[in-house]
N, C-alpha and C positions, 0 to 999 in steps of 0.2 A: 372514400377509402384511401387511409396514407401506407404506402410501403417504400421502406427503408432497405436498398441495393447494397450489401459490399462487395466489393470485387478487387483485388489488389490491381486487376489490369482490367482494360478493357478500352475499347478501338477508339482512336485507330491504332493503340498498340497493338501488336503482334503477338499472342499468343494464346494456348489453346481457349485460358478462363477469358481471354477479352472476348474473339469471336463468341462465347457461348454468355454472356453475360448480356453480351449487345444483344444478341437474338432474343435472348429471353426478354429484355423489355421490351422491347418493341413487339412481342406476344401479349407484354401483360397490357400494352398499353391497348389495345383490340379488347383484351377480357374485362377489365376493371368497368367497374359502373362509371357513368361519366360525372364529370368536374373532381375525379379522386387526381391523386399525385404519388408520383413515382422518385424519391430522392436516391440518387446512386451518388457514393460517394468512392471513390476511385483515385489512380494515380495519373500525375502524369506520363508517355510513352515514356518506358524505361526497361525494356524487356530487354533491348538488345545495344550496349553501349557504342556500337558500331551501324545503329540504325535510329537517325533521329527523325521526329515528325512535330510538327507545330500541331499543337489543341490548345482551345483553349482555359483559362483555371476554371470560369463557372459558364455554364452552358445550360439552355433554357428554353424547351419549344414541345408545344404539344402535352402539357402535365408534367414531361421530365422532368427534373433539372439534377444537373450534373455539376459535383463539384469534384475538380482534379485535385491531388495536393502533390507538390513540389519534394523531391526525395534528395538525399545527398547522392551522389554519384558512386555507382558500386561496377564491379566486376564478377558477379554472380557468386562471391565466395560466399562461405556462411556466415562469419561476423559480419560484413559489409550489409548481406541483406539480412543479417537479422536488425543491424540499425537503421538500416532503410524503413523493416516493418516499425521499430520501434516509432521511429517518424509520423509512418500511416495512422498507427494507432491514436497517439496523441492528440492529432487533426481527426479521426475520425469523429471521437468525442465530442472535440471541442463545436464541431460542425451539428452535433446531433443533440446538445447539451439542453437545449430551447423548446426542443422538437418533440413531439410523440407522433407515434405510430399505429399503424393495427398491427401489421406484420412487419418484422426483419428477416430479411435473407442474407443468405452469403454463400458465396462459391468460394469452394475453399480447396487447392490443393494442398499447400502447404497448411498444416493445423491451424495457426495460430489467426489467422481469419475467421476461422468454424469460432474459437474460442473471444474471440472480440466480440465477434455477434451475437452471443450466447451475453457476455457482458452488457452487453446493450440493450440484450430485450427484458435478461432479469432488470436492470435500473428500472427500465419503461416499464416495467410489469405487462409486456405483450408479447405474442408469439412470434414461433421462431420457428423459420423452415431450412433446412442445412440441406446444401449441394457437395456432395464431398465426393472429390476428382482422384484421390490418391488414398492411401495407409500410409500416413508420417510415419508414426510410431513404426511399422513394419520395415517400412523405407530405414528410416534411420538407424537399423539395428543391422544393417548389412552394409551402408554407406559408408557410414561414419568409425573409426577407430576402435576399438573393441573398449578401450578406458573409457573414451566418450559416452558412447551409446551405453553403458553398463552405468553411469553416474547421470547420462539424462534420459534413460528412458523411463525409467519408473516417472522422473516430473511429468516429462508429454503424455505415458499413459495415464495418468490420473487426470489432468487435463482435459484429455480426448475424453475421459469419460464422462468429467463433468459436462461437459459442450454436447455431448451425444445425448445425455437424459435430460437437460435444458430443453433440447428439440421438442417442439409435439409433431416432424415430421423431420425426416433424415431420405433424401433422396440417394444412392449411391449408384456413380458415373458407367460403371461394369460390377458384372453380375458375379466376377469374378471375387469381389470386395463377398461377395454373402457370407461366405462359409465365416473370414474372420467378424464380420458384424456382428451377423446372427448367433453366434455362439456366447457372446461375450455382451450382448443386448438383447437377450430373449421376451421384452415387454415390450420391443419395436417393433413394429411394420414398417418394409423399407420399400420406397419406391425403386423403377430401375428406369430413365430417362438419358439414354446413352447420350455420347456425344453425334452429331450428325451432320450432313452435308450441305453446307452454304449453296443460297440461290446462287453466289456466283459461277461454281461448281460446276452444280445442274447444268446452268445455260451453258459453261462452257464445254461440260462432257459430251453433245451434239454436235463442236465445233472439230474441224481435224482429224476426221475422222480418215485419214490417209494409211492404207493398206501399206504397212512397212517387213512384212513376212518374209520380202524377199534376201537373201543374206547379207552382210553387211562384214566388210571387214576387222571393221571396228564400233561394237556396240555403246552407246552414249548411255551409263550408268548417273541416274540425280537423286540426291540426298537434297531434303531440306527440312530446316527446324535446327534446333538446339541442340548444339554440341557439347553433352556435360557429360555428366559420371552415368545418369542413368542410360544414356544412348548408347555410350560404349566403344563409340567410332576408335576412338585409338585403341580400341582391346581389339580390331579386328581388320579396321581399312589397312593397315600398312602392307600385314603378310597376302590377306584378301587380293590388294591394286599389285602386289611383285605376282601371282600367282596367276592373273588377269592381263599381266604385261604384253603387249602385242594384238590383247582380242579387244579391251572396251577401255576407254577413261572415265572416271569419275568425277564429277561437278557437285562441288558440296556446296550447298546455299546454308547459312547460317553463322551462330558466334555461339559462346558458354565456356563454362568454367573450365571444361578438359580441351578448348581448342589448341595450346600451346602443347600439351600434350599430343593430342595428333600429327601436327606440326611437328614434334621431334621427333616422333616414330616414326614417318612418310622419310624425313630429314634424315634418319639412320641407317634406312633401310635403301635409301637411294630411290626413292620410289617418284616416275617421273610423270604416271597417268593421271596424278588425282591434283586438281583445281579448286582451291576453297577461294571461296565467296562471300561479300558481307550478306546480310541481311537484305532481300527487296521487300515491294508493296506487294498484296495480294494480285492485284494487275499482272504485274510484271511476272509475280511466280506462277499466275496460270500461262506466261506464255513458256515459259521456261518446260513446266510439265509437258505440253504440248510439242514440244521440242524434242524431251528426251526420251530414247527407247525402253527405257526400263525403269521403273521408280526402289529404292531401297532403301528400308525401314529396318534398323536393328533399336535391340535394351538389350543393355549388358545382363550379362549372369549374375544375376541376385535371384536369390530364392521373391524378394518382394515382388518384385515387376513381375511372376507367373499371373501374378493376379490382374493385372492393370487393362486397358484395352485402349492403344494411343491413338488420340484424336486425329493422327495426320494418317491413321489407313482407310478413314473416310472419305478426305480429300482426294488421297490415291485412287481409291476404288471411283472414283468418281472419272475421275479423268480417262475411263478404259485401259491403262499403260497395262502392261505386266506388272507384277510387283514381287519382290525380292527380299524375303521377310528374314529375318535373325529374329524372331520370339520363339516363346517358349508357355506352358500353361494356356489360360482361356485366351491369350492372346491367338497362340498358334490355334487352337480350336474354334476361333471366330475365324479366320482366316480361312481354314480349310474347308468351313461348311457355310460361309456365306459369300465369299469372294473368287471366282474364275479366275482362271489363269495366272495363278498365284502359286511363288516355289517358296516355299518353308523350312529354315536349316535353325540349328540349334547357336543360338548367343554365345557368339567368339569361336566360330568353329569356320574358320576359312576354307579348310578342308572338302566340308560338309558345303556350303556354302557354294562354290567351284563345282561340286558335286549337281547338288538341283538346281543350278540355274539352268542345265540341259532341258529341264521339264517346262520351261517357260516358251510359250510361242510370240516373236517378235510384231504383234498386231495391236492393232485398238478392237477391243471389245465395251459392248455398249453398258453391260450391265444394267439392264432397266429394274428390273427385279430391287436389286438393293437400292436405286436412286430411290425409288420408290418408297421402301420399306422404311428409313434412312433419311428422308428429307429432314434438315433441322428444322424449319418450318414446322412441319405436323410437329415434332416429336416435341419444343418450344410452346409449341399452341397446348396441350396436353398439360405440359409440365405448370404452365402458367393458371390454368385451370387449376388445377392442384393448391396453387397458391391462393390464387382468389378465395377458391374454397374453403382453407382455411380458416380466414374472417369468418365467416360465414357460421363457422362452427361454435362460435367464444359464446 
């Protein structure tokens, strides 16, 4: 059995599609019949321009093999990574041009991944299973400039639809994504394979388990992950850290396209508690978690992100920390009915925000229940079955 990986990222980059792409082979490499092969073709780390790591271009062990390809250098705007994918695409091809398949995947937050791989499997005339992490189309109708998104949504939506009924299998990341699927793809059955919690996680969720209930003058607030438009940090940290002044600091781990933006708003506002950070390894951010009193996770106010459910309140939940949520939709409704000691305020509402953090108890709690429910491991072994499966159907 040959199946064909895309992934715009995956490890040792940093981010949510690398960690979930890397797991899942390493799932299929357990399922797949033996002497089959696994081609992932990928980038080089390029997630965060202030966070570099050596891989290397092709890589080879165990049935994998892994081809990286080389990107121009971007700053997470949109033209830049739209030439960056242009780049991926080109090399994806020309990488796959020789090749046949049984199956192509692809993880796909941003569309045009789902849509390359769609491209790939009609040439091959083979199946196609789509992992779809986000709503572009939805996304881009709230991001993006009102002329923009009115001149290119109708292209992406017809797109998206062509890549969706290419599928003969469409997994989608949150259950949140059903209502727009299912309405607008009523011939599909969709699987739901959430995002979930790295062994490193687990192991280290056991570790540190140090009783910090007792008060503290000054509470240690950590953000980490991506600082762009969807997260919202400068629609909320500046008045949030003035209104927090004297109780906690903030340590912000990460980079993205709205970083300079936060930077002027903290800047404007004279705000002296909050600490940003480039980019670390997953090592280093578990000691970091373990570190900080409180973990907090905000998306901006877009009607889109109601729907989404982000990869990093797994890790959170993992760690025991409190956590200190800004969503909104099945986000906050995941949050409230499967995660303890968890405060919940509405996206950009500092107010609010200042408000429930009173509801948060300053401890580590173990959370077995979710590690359990939640392991990426299971949920990976599942999803890769799924895939296998697939063949199996032609």
């Amino acid at each position: 059995m040959k199946i064909l990986v895309l992934s715009f990222y995956y490890q040792p980059d940093l981010s949510a599609g690398s960690f979930r792409a890397t797991a899942l082979v390493d799932a299929l490499r357990q399922q797949m019949p033996p002497e089959s092969t696994i081609h992932v073709v990928t980038t080089l780390p390029n997630r965060y321009r202030t966070y570099t790591v050596d891989a290397p271009k092709i890589e080879s062990h165990e049935g994998v093999i892994v081809h990286r390809v080389t990107l121009p250098a971007h700053k997470s705007g949109m033209l830049d990574q739209s030439q960056a994918f242009m780049v991926f695409a080109w090399r994806v091809l020309d990488h796959v041009a020789s090749k046949e398949y049984d199956v192509v995947f692809a993880t796909s937050s941003r569309l045009m991944t789902a849509v390359l791989a769609a491209w790939v499997a009609s040439k091959k005339k083979t199946r196609l299973y789509l992992d779809i992490r986000d709503i572009f189309v939805d996304t881009m109708e709230d991001v993006l400039p009102r002329y923009l998104a009115m001149t290119a949504g109708p292209l992406f939506g017809m797109l998206e639809r062509w890549a969706i009924n290419k599928a003969n299998k469409v997994n989608l990341v949150s259950r949140g994504f059903a209502e727009y699927f299912t309405a607008r793809y009523r011939s599909k059955d969709f699987t739901y394979f959430t995002n979930g919690i790295d062994e490193e996680f687990v192991a280290a969720s056991y570790v540190n388990q140090i009783d910090k209930s007792a008060k503290k003058s000054t509470v240690s607030v950590l953000y980490a992950g991506n600082i762009g438009e969807g997260q919202g940090l400068h629609a909320i940290l500046p008045e949030l850290a003035r209104r927090m002044s004297g109780k906690m600091c903030f340590r912000i781990i990460g980079d993205g396209g709205r970083k300079d933006a936060l930077q002027a708003g903290l800047a404007a506002h004279g705000i002296e508690n909050v600490e940003i950070l480039p980019p670390v390894s997953r090592d280093q951010l578990i000691k970091e978690y373990q570190d900080a009193d409180v973990l907090f996770l905000h998306l901006n106010d877009h009607a889109a992100f109601k729907k989404v459910l982000p990869s990093k309140l797994f890790e959170y939940a993992a760690m025991g920390k409190p956590i200190w949520a800004g969503v909104s939709g099945y986000a906050a409704s995941f949050v409230r009915s499967e995660i303890t000691n968890a405060a919940v305020f509405n996206p950009c509402s500092a107010e609010e925000a200042e408000r429930v953090f009173d509801d948060l108890i300053i401890h580590v709690s173990g959370r077995e229940e979710f590690l359990k429910k939640y392991s990426r491991r299971n949920i990976m072994e599942k999803m890769a079955m799924d895939i296998v499966g697939l063949n199996k159907e032609k």
